[in-house]
N, C-alpha and C positions, 0 to 999 in steps of 0.2 A: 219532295220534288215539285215546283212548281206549274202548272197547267197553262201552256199557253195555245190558244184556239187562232188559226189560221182561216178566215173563209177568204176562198178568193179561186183563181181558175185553174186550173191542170196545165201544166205544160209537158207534152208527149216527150219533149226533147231535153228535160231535166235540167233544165237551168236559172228557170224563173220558177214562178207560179206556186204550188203550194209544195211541188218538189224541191225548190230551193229552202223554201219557207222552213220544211220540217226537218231537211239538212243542218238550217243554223241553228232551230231550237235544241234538237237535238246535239250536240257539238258543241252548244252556250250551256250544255245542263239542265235543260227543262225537260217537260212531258207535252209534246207535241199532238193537235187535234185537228182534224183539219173537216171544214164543211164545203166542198165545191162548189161554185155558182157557174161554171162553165167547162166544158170543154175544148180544145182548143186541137187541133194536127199543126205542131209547127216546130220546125228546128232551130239551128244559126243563121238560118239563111233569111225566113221570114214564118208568117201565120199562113198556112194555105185555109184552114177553116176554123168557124169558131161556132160551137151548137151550148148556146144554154143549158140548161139543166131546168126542168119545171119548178115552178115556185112553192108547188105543194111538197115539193121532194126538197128542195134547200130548206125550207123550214121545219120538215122532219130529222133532217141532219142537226141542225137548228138547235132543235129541241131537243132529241134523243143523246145528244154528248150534254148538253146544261146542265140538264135536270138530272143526270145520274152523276156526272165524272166531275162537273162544276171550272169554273175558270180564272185564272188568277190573272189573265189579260189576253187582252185580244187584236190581233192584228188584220185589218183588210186590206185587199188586195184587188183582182181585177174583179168590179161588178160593172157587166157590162152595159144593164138595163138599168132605165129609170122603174120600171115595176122591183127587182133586184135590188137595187139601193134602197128602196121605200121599203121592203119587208126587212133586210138588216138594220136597220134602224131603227125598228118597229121592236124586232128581238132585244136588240143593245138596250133598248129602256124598257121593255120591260122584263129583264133579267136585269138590272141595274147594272150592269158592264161599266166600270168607270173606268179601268187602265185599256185603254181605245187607242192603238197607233192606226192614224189611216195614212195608205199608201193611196194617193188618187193617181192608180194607173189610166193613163188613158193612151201611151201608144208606146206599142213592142220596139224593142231594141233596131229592130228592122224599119220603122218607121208605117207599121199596119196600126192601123185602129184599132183601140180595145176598148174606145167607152163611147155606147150612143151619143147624138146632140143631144134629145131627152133627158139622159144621164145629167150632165154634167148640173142643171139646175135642182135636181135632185137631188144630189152631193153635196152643194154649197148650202143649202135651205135644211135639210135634214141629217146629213150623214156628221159635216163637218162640225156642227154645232153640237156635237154629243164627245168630242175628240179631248182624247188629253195630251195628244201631240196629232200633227199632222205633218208628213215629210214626201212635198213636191220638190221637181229638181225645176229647174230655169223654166221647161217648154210648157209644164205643169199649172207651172203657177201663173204662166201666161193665160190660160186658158180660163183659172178658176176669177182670175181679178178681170182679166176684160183689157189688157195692155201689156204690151214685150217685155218682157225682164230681160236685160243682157247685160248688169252691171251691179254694184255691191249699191247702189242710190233704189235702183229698183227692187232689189230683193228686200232691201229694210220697208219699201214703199209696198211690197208684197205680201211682206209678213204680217204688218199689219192691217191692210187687206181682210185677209185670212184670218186673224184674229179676231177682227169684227165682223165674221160669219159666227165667228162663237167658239171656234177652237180654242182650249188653253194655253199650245204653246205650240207655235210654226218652225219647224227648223227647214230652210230654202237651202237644197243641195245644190252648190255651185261647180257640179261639174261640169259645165257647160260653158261656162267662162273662157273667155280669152284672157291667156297670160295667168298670173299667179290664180289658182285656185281657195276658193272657200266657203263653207256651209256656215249659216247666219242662225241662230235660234232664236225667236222674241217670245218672249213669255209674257207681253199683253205692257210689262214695264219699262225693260230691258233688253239690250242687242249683245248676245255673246256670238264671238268668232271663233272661226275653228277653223285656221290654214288647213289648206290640204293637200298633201304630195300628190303633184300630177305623174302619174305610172304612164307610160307609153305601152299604151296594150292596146287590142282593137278587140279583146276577150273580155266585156264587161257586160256580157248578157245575164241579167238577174240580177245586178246591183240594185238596185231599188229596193225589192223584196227581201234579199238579204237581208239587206242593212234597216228594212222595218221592223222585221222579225228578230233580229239582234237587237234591237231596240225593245220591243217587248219584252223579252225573255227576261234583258235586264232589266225593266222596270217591273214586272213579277217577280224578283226579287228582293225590292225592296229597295233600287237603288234612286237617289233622286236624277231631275231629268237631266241637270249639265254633264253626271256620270254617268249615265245611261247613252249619253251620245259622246261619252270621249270612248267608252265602252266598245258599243256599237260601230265607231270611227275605227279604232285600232283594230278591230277583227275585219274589218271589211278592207282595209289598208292591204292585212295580208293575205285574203284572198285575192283582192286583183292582182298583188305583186307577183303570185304565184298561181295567175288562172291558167284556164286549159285552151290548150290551142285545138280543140274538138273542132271538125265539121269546117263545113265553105264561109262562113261568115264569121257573125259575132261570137265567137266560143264562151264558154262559160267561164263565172267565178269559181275559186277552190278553198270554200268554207273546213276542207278536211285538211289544208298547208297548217292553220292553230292547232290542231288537235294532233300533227304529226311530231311539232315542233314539240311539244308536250310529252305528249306521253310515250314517244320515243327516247327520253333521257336515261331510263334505265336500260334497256335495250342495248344502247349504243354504248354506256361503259363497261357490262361485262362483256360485249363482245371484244372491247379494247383487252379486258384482264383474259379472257379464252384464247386470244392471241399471244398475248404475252406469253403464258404458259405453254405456248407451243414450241415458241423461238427460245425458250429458255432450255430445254429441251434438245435441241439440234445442233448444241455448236456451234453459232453464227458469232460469238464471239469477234471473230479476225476482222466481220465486217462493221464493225461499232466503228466512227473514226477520232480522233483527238477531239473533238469537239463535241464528242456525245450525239445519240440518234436521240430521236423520237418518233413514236405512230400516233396519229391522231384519227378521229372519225368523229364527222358532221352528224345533226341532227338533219333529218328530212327539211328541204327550204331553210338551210341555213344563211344570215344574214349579218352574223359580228361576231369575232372571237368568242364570245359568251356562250353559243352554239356548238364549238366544236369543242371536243374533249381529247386531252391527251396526258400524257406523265410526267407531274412536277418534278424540276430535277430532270429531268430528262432520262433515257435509257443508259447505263453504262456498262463498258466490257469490264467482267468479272474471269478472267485467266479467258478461257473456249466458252462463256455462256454471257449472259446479260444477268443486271439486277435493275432495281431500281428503286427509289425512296419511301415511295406510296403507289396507292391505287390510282387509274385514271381519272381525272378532275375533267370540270366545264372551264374554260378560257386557261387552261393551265401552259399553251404554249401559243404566241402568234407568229411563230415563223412559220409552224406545220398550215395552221389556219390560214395566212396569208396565201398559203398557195391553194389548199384546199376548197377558201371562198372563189379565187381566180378559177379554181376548175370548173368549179359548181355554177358559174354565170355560162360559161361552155355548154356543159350537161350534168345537169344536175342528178345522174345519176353517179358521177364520180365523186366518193363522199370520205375515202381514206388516203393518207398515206403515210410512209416510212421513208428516213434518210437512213443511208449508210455509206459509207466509205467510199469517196472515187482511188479507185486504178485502172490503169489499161487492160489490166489484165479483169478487171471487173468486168470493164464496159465488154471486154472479149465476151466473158463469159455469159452475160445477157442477150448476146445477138447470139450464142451456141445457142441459149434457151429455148430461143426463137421467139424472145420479147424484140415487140417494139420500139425502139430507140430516139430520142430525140437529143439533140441539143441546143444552148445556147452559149453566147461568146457573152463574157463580161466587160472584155473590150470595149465591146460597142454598147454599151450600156451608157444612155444621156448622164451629163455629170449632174443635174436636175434631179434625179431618180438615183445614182452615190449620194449625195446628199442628204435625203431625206433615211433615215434611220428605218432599215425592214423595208423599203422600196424595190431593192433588188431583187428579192425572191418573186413579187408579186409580178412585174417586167419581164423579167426571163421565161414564167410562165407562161405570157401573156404572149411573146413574143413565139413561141412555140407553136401554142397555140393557133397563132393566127391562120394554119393548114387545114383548121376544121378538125383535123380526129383526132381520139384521146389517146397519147400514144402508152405504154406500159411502162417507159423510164423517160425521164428527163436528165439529164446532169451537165455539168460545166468544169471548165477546166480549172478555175476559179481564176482572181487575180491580183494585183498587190493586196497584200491586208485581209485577200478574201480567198478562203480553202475551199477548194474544189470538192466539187459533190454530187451524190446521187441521188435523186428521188424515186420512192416505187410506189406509182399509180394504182388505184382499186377500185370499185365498187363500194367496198368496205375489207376491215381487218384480215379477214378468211383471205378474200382476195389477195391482198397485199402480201401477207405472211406467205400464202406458196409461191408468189413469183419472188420473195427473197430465198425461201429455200430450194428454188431452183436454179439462183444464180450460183446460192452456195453450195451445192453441188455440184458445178458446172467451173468455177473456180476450184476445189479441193480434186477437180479429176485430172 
């Protein structure tokens, strides 16, 4: 396992600072270490205070993780002092540190100070010159060059900049940009681009740190730096996509959405086969319709058919039971998925469901249940949206939806060409499978 060494400042509110830091190491695969240079009292909202740490004691931390545990890269983060920057720098060479990501923090998501004036000529003379990457975003690199960045002309004129401080390789985060987004890397010869999805989130406290720490981890691995920053891109893509709406302000990233989507995959297919087994079981038979069922269930932050699992071949009635072909696959159904993803931009805690069979006497028997009931009309469905092949399911959802709650059934009456249907809403499979077996009880009474 690789050793990646975090010094930088505490943040009490877990979003930034060496808490987010040791979040990604950990989560990317590494062995995470962290040296403080400050403390900090601060949430979403801003810094109320920020106390140093003595310099005799950072350099004991320093020291006492190098010399025993040793470091396969290292990431800084907030130093808030120009004394602070001078003794990191002093350690980085002479422990010969070559894989050196620096984050020049110098102001909280909240827009609070975190790096002295002092600092900052301290950073460009000593810290940056020792860097095997350096990644400021727009306001950043304003500050280290001495003129505004606000444009792809500036950020090339910044990188190199910053690369004649002596860093090896500048990547300028362009999320600050107006209109399309992009981060620029110059490695002293060459300008590579890296579009970037603008996420509508105002949850983007700790991105910096994140995504420098993802960056080391994967350069402690051994990867070089254009794929250590597509790397580092694509995890931090789906942390903001799926941040936390924590607290009054800036809410945090959600470095743990990649490792849900992951190592949730086993999980979520036998839960589909435990279900199965159940409805196989009870005689639901009668509700299978002409067109075959299926149950499906999401990965945590799911985002494309690929995510959601369900049964090739779909569910079929076998006399009073179900069979089916195989076991539950990944993208094995996107009709289920289709509705499944439209739930999950709702609340993504609704993460399964199952069709079966419309009748009147169904829908009777779900309001006995005392499920929830919704509908929609196909009717009214834009000829835009018939058109498009699998548009239906995802609009009628959508259209349901629009009430705000997640109701327990959805169906339709169907119409030309199209069979009327039920869907049963979950949480996940468990969920799903009792409120079928309580319609089918509620029907056979």
């Amino acid at each position: 396992m690789k050793r990646i060494l975090t010094i930088a400042g505490s943040d009490s509110g877990g979003g930034a600072g060496i808490q987010a830091d040791l979040k990604a190491i950990t989560i990317l695969g590494g062995y995470g270490m962290s040296v403080i240079t400050a403390l900090t009292a601060q949430n979403t909202v801003g810094v109320q205070a920020v106390l140093d740490l003595p310099l005799d004691f950072i350099e004991k931390q320093l020291d006492s993780v190098i010399s025993d545990i040793g470091v396969d890269a290292v990431k800084t983060g907030m130093l808030s002092s120009s004394a602070i920057v001078g003794l990191v720098s002093r350690k980085i060479k002479e422990y010969q540190l070559s894989r050196l990501v620096v984050d020049p923090v110098m102001v909280a998501k909240s827009g609070d100070s975190l790096l002295q004036e002092d600092a900052r000529r301290t950073l460009r003379e000593e810290l940056i010159p020792l860097a095997l990457v350096v990644t400021p975003n727009l306001p950043e690199a304003s500050v280290l060059c001495g003129f505004e960045v606000r444009d792809i002309e500036g950020m090339r004129r910044a990188a190199r900049c910053i690369h004649d401080m002596g860093a090896q390789n500048v990547l300028i985060k362009g999320g600050h940009l107006q209109g399309e987004m992009m981060d620029l890397l110059f490695d002293g010869r060459d300008f590579h681009e890296y579009p970037t999805l603008r996420i509508p989130t105002q949850n983007t406290h700790g991105t910096g740190c994140t995504f420098a720490s993802a960056m080391a981890t994967e350069l402690a691995k051994g990867n070089s730096i254009p794929s250590a920053v597509l790397r580092a891109k694509a995890f931090m893509t789906t942390a903001i996509k799926f941040s936390l709406a924590l607290g009054k302000g800036h809410g945090p990233t959600n470095p743990y959405a990649v490792m849900a989507r992951t190592g949730d995959r086993f999980r979520v297919l036998e839960s589909l086969k435990t279900a199965l087994e159940t409805l196989k079981d009870q005689g639901i038979g009668p509700l299978i319709p002409e067109v075959r069922s299926n149950l499906g269930y999401a990965l945590p932050y799911a985002e494309a058919f690929e995510d959601i699992a369900a049964f090739p071949g779909r569910i079929t009635r076998l006399k009073d039971s179900i069979a089916t072909v195989s076991g539950p696959e990944f993208g094995a159904s996107r009709h289920v998925a289709r509705i499944i993803l439209t739930l999950m931009r709702h609340d993504p805690e609704f993460r399964s469901v199952m069709n079966i069979g419309f009748s009147e006497k169904v829908i009777g028997a779900c309001e006995r249940a005392g499920l929830h009931v919704k509908s929609f009309d196909r009717g009214q469905e834009p000829a835009c949206v018939k058109e498009q092949e699998g548009s239906s399911l995802e609009w009628g959802t959508e259209t349901v939806l629009g009430g705000g709650e997640i109701p327990d059934v959805i169906f339709d009456r169907g119409d030309v060409g199209k069979e009327p249907m039920v869907r049963i809403i979950g949480r996940n499979p468990e969920e799903v499978v009792q409120k079928v077996l309580r319609i089918h009880r509620m029907v056979g009474s």
